[in-house]
VOMARFI-648082 format. One record per residue: x, y, z of N, C-alpha, C, O in turn; residue in three letters; residue number from 1. Coordinates in pm, 1 decimal, padded with zeros to 6 digits. Example, Ala and Ser with C-alpha at 12.3 -4.5 7.8 and 13.67 -1.06 7.14 Angstrom:
TIKE      n.x      n.y      n.z     ca.x     ca.y     ca.z      c.x      c.y      c.z      o.x      o.y      o.z residu num
TIKE  01319.0 -00569.0  00780.0  01230.0 -00450.0  00780.0  01320.0 -00330.0  00780.0  01423.6 -00331.9  00846.5    ALA   1
TIKE  01285.0 -00225.0  00708.0  01367.0 -00106.0  00714.0  01290.0  00003.0  00787.0  01340.9  00113.8  00803.9    SER   2
***
This chain:
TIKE      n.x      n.y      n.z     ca.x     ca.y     ca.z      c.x      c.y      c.z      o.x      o.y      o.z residu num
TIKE  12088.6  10434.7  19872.1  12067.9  10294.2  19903.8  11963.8  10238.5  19807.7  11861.3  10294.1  19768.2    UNK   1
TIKE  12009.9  10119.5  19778.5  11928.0  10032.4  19659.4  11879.1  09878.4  19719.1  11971.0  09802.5  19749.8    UNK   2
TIKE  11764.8  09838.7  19733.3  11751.1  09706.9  19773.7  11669.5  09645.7  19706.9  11590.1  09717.6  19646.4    UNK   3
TIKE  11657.7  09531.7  19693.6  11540.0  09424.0  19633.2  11508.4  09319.7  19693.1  11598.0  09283.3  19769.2    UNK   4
TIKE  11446.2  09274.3  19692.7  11316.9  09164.0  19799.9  11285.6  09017.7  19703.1  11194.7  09017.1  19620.2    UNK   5
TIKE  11375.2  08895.7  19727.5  11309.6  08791.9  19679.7  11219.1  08732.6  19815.7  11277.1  08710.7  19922.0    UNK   6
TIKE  11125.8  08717.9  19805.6  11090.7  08610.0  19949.5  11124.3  08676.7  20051.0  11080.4  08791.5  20057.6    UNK   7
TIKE  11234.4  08613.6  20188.6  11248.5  08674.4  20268.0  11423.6  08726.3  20249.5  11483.9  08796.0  20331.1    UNK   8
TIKE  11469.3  08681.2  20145.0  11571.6  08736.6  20149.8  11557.9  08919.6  20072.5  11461.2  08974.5  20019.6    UNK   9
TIKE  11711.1  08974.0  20100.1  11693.5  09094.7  20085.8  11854.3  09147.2  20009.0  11942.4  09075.7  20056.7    UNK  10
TIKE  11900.8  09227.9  19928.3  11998.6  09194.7  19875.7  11993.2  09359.2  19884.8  11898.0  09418.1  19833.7    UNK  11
TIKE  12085.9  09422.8  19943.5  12134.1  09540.8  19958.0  12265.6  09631.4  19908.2  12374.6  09574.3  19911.4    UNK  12
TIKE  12261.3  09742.4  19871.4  12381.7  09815.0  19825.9  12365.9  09967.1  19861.4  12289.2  10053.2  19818.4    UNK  13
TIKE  12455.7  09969.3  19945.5  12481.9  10114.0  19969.0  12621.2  10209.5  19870.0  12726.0  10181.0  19812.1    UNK  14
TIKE  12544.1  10324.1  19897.1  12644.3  10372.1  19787.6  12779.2  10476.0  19849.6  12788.5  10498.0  19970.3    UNK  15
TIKE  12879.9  10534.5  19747.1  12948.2  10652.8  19844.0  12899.9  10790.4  19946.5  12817.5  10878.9  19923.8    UNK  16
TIKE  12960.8  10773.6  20028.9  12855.9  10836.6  20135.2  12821.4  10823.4  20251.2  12850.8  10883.6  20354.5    UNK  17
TIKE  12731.8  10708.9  20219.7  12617.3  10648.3  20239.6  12644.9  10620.6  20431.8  12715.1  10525.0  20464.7    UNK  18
TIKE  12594.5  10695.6  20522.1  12597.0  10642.5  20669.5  12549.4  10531.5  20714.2  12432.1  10525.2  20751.2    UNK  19
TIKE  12651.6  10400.7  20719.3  12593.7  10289.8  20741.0  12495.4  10268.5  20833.8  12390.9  10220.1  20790.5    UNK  20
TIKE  12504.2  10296.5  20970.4  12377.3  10276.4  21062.4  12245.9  10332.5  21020.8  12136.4  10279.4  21002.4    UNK  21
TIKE  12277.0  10423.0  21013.9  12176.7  10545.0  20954.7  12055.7  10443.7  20824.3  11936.0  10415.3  20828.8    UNK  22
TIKE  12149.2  10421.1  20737.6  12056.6  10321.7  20611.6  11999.7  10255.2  20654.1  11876.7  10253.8  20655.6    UNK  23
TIKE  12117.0  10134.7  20729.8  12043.9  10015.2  20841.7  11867.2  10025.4  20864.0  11774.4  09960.9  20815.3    UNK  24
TIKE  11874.8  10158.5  20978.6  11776.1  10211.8  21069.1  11628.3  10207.9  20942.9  11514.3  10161.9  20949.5    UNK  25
TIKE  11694.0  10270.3  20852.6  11612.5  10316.6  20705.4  11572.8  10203.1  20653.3  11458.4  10172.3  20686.7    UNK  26
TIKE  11629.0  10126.6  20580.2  11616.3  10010.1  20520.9  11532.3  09912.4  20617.6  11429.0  09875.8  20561.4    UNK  27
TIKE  11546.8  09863.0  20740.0  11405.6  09844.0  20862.5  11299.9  09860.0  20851.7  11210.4  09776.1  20841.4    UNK  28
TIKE  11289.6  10072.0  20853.3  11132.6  10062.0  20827.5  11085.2  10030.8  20742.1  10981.4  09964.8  20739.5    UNK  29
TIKE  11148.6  10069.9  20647.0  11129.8  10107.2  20463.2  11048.1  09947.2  20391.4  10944.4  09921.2  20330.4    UNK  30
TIKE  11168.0  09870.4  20443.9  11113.3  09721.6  20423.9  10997.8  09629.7  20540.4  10938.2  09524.2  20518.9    UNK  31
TIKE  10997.1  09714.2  20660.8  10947.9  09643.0  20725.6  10970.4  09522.5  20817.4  10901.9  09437.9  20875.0    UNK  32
TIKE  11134.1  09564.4  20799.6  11215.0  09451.2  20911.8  11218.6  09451.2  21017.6  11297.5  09528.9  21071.3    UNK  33
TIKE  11119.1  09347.4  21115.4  11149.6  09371.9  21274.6  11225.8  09262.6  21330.6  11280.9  09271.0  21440.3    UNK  34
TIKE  11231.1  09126.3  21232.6  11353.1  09047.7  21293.5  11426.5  09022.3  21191.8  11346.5  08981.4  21107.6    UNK  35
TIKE  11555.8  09020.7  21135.7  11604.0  08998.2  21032.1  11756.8  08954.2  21113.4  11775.4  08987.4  21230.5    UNK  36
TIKE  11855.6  08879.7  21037.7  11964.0  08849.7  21021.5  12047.5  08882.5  20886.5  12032.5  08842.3  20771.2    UNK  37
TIKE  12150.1  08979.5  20950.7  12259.3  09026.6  20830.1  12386.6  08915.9  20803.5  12497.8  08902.7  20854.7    UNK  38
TIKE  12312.4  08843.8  20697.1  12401.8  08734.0  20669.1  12554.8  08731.8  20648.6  12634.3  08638.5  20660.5    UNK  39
TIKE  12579.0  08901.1  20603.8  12721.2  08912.3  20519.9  12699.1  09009.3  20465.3  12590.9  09046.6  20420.2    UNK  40
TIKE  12828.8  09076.9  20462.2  12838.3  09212.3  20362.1  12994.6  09231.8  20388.0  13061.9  09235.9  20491.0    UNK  41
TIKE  13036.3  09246.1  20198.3  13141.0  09298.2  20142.4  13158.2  09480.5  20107.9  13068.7  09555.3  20068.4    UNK  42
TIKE  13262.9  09506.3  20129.7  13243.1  09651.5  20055.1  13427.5  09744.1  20075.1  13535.2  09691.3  20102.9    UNK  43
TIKE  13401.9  09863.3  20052.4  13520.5  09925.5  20134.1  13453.7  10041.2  20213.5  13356.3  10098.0  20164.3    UNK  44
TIKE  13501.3  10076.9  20330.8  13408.6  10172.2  20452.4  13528.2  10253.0  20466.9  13643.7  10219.6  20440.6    UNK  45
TIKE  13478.0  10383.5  20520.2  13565.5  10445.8  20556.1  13534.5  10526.0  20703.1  13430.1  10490.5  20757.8    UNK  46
TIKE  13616.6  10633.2  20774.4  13519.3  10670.8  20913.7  13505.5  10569.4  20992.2  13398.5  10599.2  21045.3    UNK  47
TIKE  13539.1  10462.7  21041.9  13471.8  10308.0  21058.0  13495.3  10325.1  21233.2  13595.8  10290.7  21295.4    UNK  48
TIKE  13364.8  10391.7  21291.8  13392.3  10325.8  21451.5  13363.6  10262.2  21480.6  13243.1  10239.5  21469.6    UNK  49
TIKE  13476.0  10146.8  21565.6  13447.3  10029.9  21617.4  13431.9  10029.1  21808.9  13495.4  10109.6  21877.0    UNK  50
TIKE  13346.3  09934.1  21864.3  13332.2  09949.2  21968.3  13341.2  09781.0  22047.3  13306.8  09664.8  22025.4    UNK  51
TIKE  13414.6  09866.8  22153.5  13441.2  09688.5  22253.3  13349.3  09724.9  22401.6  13345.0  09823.8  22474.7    UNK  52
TIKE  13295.3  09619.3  22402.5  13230.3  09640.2  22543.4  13339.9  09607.6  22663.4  13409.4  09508.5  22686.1    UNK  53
TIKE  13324.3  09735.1  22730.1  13390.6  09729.4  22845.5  13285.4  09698.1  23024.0  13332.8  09694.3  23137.5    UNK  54
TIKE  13162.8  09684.1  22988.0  13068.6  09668.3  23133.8  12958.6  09762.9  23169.0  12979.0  09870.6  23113.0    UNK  55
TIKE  12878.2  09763.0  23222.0  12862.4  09911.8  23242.3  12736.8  09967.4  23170.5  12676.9  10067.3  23210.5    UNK  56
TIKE  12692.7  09877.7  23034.7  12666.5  09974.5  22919.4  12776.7  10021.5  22821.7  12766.2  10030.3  22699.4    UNK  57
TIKE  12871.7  10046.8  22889.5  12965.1  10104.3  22812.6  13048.8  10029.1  22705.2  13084.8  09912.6  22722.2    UNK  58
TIKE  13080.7  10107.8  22583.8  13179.2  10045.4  22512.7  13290.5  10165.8  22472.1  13272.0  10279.9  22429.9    UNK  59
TIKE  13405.4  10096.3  22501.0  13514.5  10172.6  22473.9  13527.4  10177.6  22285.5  13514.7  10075.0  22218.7    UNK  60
TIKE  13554.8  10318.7  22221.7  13526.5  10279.5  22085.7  13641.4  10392.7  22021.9  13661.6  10501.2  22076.3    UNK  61
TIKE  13711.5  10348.0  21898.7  13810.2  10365.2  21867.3  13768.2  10403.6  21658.9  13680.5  10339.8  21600.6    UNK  62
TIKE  13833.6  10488.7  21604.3  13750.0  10563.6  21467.7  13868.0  10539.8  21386.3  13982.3  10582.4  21403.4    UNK  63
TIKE  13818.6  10459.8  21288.8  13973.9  10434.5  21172.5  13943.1  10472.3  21050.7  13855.4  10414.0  20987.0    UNK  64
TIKE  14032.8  10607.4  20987.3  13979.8  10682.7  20880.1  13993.3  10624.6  20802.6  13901.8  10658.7  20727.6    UNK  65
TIKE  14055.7  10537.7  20747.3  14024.1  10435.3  20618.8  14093.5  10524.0  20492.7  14176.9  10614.5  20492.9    UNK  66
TIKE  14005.1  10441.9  20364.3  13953.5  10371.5  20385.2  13978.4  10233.6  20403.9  14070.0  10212.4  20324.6    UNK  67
TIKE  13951.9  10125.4  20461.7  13937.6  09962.7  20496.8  13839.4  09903.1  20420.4  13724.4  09942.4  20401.3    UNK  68
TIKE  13916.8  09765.7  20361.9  13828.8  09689.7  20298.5  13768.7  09583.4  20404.1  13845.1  09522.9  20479.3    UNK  69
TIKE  13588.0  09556.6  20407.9  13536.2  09510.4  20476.7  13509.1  09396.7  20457.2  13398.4  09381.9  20405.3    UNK  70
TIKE  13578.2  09284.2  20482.2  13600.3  09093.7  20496.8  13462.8  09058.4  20477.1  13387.7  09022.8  20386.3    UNK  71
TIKE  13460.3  09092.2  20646.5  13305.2  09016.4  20671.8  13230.2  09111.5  20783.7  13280.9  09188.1  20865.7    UNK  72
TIKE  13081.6  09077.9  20756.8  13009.5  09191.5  20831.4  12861.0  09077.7  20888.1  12809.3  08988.1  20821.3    UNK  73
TIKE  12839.2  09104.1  20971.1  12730.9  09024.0  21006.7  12657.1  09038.8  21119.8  12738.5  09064.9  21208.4    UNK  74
TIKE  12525.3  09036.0  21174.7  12467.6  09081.6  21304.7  12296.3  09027.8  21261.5  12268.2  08937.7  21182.4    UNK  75
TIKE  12211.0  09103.6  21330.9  12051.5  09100.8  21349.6  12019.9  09215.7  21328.1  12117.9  09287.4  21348.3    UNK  76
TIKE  11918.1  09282.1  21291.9  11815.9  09384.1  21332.0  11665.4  09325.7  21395.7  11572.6  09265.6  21341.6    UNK  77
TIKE  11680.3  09357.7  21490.0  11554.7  09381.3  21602.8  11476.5  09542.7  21619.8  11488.1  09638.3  21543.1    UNK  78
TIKE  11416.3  09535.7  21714.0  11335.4  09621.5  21745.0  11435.2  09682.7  21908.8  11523.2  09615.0  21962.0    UNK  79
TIKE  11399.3  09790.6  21947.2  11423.4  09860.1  22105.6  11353.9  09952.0  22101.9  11360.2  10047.4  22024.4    UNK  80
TIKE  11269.3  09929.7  22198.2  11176.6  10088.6  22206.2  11077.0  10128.9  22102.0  11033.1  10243.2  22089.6    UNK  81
TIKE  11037.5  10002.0  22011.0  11007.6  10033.0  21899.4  11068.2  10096.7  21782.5  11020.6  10112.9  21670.2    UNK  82
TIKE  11189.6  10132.0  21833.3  11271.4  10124.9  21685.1  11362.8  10021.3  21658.9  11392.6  09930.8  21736.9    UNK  83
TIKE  11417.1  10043.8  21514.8  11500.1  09947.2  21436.5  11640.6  09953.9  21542.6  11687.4  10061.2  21580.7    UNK  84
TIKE  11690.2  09835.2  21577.0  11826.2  09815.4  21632.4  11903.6  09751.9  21570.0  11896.0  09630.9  21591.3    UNK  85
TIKE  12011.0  09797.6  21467.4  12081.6  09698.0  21431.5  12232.2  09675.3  21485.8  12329.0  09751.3  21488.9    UNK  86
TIKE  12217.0  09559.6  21521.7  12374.7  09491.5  21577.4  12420.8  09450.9  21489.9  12374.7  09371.0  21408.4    UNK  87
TIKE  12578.6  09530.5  21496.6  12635.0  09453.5  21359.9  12789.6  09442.5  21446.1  12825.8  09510.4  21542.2    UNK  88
TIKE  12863.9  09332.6  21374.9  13026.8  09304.8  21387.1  13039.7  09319.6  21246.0  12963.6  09314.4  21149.4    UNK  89
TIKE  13203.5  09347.0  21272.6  13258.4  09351.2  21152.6  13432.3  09315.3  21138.1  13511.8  09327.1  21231.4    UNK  90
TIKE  13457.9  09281.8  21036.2  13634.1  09266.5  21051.5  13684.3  09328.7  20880.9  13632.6  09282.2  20779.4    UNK  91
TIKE  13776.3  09423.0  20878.0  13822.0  09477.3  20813.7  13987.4  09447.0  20808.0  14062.6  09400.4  20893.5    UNK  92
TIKE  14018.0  09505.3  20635.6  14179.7  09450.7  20623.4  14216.4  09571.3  20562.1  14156.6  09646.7  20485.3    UNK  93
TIKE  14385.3  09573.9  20639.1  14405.7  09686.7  20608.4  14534.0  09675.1  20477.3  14542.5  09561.3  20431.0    UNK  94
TIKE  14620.3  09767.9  20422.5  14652.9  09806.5  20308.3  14776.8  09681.4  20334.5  14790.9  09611.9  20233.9    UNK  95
TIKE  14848.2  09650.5  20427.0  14906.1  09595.4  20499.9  14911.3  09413.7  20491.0  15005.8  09334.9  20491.6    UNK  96
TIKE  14728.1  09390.5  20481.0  14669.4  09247.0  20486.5  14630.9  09195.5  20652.6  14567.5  09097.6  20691.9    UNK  97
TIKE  14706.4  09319.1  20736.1  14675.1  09275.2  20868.0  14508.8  09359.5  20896.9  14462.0  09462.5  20848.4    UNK  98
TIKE  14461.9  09275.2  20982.1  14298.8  09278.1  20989.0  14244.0  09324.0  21187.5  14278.9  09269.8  21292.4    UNK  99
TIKE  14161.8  09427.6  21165.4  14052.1  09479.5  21270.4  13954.3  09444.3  21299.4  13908.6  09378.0  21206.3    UNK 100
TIKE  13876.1  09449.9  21395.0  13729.3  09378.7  21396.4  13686.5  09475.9  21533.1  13762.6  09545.6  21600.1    UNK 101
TIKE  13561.7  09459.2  21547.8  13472.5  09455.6  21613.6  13294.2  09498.2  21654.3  13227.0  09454.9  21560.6    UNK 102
TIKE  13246.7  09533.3  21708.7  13126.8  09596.8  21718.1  13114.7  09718.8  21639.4  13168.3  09825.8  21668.0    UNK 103
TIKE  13036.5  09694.3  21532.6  13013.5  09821.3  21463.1  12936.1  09917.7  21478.8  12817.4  09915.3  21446.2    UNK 104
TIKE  13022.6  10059.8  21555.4  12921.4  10189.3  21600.2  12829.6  10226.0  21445.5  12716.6  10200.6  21403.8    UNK 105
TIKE  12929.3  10286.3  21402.8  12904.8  10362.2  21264.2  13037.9  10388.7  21120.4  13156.2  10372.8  21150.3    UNK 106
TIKE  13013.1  10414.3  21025.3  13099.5  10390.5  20858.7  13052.5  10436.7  20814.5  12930.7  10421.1  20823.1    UNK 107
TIKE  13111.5  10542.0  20721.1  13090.5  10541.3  20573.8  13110.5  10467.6  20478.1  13227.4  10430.6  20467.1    UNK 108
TIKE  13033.4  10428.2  20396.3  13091.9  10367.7  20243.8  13185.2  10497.6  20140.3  13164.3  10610.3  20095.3    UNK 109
TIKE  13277.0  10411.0  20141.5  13381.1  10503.0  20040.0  13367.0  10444.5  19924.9  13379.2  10512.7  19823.1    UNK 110
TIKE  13338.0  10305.0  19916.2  13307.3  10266.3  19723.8  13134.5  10210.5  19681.7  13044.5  10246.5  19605.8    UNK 111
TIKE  13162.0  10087.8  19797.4  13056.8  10021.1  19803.9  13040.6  09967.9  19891.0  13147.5  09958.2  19951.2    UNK 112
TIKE  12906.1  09887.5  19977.8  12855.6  09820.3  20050.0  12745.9  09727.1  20022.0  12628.4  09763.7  20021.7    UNK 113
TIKE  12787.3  09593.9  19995.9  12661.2  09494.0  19936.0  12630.1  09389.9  20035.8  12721.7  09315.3  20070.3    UNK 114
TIKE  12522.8  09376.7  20082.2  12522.2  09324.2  20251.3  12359.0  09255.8  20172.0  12275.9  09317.5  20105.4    UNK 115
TIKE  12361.7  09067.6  20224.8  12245.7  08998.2  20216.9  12187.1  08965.6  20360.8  12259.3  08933.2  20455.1    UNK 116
TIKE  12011.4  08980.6  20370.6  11962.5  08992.4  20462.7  11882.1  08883.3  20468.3  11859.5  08831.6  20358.9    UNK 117
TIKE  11825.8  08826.7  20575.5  11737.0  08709.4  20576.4  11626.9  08740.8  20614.2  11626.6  08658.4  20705.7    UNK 118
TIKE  11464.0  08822.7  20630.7  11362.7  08904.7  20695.8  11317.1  08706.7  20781.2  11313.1  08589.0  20745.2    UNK 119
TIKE  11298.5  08774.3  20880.1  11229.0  08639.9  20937.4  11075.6  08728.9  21008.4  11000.3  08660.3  21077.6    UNK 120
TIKE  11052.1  08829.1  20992.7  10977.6  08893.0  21049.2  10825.3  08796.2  21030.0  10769.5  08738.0  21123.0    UNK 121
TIKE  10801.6  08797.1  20957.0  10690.8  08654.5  20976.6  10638.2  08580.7  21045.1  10519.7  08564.7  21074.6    UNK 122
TIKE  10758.3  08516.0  21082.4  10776.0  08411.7  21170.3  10852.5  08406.6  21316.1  10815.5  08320.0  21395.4    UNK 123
TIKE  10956.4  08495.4  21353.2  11034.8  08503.5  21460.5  10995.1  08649.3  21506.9  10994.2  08737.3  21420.8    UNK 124
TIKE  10961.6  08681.1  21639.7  10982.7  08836.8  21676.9  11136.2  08811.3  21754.4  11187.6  08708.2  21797.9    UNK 125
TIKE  11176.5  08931.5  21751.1  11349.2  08947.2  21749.3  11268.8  09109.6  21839.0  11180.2  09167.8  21776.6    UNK 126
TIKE  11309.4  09162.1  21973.4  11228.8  09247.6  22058.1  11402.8  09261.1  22164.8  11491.9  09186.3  22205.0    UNK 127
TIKE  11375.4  09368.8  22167.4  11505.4  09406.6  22308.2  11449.5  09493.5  22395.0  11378.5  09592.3  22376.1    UNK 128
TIKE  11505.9  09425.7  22526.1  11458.0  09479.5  22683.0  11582.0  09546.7  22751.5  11694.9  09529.1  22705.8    UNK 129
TIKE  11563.1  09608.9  22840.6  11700.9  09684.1  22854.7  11749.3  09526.2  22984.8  11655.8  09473.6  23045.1    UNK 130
TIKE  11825.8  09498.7  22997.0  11888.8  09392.0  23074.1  11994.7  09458.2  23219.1  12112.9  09490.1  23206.3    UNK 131
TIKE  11935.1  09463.9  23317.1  12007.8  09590.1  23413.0  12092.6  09486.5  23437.2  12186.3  09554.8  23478.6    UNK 132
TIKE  12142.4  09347.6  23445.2  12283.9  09343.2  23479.4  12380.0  09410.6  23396.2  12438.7  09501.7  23454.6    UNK 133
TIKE  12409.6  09393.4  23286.9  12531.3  09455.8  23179.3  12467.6  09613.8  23120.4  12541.8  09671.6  23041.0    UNK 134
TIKE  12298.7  09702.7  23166.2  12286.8  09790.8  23105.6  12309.9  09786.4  22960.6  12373.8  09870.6  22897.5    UNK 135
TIKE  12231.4  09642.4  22894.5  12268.0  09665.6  22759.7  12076.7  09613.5  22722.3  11998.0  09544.1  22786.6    UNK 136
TIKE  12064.1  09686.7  22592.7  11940.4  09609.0  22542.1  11984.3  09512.5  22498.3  12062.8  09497.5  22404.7    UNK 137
TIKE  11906.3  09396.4  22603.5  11923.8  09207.4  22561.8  11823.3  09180.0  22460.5  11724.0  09252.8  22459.3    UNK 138
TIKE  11833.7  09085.1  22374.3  11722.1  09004.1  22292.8  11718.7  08915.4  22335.7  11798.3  08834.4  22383.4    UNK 139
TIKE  11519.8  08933.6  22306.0  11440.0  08837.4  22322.5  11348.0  08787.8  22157.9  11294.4  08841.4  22060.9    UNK 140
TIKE  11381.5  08636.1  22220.1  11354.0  08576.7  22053.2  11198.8  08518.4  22067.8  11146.2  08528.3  22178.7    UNK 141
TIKE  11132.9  08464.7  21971.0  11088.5  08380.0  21964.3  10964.2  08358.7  21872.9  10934.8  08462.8  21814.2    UNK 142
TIKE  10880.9  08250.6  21843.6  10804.2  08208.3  21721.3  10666.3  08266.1  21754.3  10598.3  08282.9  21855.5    UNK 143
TIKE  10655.3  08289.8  21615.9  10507.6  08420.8  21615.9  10446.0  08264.5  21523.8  10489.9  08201.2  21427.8    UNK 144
TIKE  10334.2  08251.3  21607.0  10206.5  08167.5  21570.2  10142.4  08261.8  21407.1  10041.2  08222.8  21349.0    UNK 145
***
């Protein structure tokens, strides 16, 4: 993984390999991201589990060996527990032109992954509480004086 820092933006590339969550988690501390927004990211993934919330906590989640070229990718990284959480969606196209989506567990990059970030850490804390109706960590937003 390769990144560079104008301001608060953040311009990322993962390479073959490369365990997408896993970097995510990395790229957080590394940079120091506790609220950020993943504006977008192009690439091709492979391994790609996707997950649907079914209630519960739970998400029912389904593994597509690829590889899939990745449209569009987009979510937050926050904090849970004091670590990096990143929520990501995603929608992928397949060899076909017909297209997948959803909650992104975990991927490999099979070519590339170039994903722009927005750090708002500055200014916004971005913090998750566990939320016992749905058993999911909810976010909580808001402006740091």
């Amino acid at each position: 993984m390769e990144y560079a820092r104008h301001g608060d933006l953040i311009a990322v590339h993962l390479k073959p390999g490369e365990r997408v969550m896993e970097k995510f988690k990395q790229l957080a501390e590394e940079a120091g991201i506790r609220a950020g927004f993943i504006l977008g990211g192009i690439g091709m993934l492979k391994e790609i589990e996707l997950g649907y919330f079914v209630g519960e906590g739970k998400y029912a989640t389904k593994t597509f060996s690829g590889p899939h070229e990745l449209l569009v990718l987009h979510g937050n990284l926050s904090r849970y527990q004091d670590s990096p959480l990143p929520h990501i969606h995603a929608i992928f196209g397949k060899e076909d032109y017909s297209t997948f989506g959803g909650h992104l567990v975990d991927a490999v990059v099979e070519i590339t992954l170039e994903v722009s970030i927005l750090d708002l850490t500055g200014s916004v804390s971005m913090v998750r509480h566990l939320d016992e109706r749905f058993k999911l960590p909810e976010l909580w937003v808001g402006i740091r004086d």
